[in-house]
N, C-alpha and C positions, 0 to 999 in steps of 0.2 A: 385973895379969897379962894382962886380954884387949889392954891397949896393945902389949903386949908381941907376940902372934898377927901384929895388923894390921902392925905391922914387919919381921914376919920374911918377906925378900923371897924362900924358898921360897912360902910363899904366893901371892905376885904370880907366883911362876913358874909355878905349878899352872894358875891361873885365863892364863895367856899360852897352855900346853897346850892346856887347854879350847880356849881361841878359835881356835887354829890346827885342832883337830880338826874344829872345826867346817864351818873353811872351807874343809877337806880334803874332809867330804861333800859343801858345796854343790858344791865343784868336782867332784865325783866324782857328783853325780846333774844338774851340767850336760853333762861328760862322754857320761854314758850317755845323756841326751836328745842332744845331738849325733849320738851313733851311730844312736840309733832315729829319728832323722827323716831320716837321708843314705840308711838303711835304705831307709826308703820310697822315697825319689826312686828308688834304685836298683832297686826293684821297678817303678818305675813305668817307667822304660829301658827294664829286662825283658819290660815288657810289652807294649811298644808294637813290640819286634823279633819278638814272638810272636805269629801272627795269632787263634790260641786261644785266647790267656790275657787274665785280665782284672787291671785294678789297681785294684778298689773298692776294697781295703783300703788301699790307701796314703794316702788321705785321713786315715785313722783313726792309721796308723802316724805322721806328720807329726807328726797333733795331740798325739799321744802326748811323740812328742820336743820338743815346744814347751814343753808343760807340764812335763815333769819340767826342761825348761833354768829355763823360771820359778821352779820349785821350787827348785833350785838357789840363783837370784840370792834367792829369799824367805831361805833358810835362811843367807847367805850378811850381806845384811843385817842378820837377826833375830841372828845372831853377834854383830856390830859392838855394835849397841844394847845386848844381854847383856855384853857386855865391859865396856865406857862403865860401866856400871850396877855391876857386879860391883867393878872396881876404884875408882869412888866410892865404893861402902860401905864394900870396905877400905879405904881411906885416913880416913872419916871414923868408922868403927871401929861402923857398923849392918851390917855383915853379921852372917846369922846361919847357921851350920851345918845341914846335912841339910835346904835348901829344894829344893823340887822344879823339875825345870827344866821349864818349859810347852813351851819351842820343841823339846824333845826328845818328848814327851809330842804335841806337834801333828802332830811330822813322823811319829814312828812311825805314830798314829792313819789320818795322809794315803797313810803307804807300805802298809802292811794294806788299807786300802780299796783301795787301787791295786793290789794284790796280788790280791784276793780279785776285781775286777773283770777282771784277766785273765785268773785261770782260769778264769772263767764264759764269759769271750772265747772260750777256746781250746776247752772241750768245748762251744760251740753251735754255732761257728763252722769247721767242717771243707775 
């Protein structure tokens, strides 16, 4: 019967979803780091046409969108390899139901921190 599972190519289509979801976020949190470092450079335009204003933060804003493009390419590779791995076990029929996925579990963990670090940004930082 479990020969039967490993065969059935709804399976392999399941675990294709996965992979593409995946690489739907990486692209969508290099995306948004894109946006949030052009952000900055654009503040930093802004600031230079304003004889008032200042663009310390854009430093911060930059490194922001750096890291989340990082993030992106981590979450985006750590796909690929999760794939690779997923569909060898199906095929040699050691996959096991209901495992927990780490690289989902790291990136949540990374985006909560990452979350919890801006808003401490935003009410110190007025």
């Amino acid at each position: 019967m479990p020969d039967s599972i490993e065969r059935d190519p709804r399976v392999y289509f399941a675990a294709e979803r996965t992979f593409l979801a995946w690489i739907r976020t990486g692209l969508g949190l290099m995306g948004v780091g894109f946006a949030v470092s052009r952000f900055g450079l654009f503040l930093r335009q802004f600031g230079a046409t304003q004889a008032h204003a200042t663009a310390s933060s854009t430093g911060r804003t930059v490194l922001s969108g750096v890291f989340l493009v990082a993030l992106g390419v981590l979450v985006n590779l750590s796909a690929v390899v999760s794939h690779i791995q997923t569909t060898h076990r199906l095929a040699t029929g050691t996959w096991k139901p209901g495992e927990t996925s780490k690289t989902a579990i790291a990136l949540a963990l990374v985006l909560a921190a990452l979350g919890i670090g801006m808003a401490i940004y935003l009410v110190l930082v007025r």
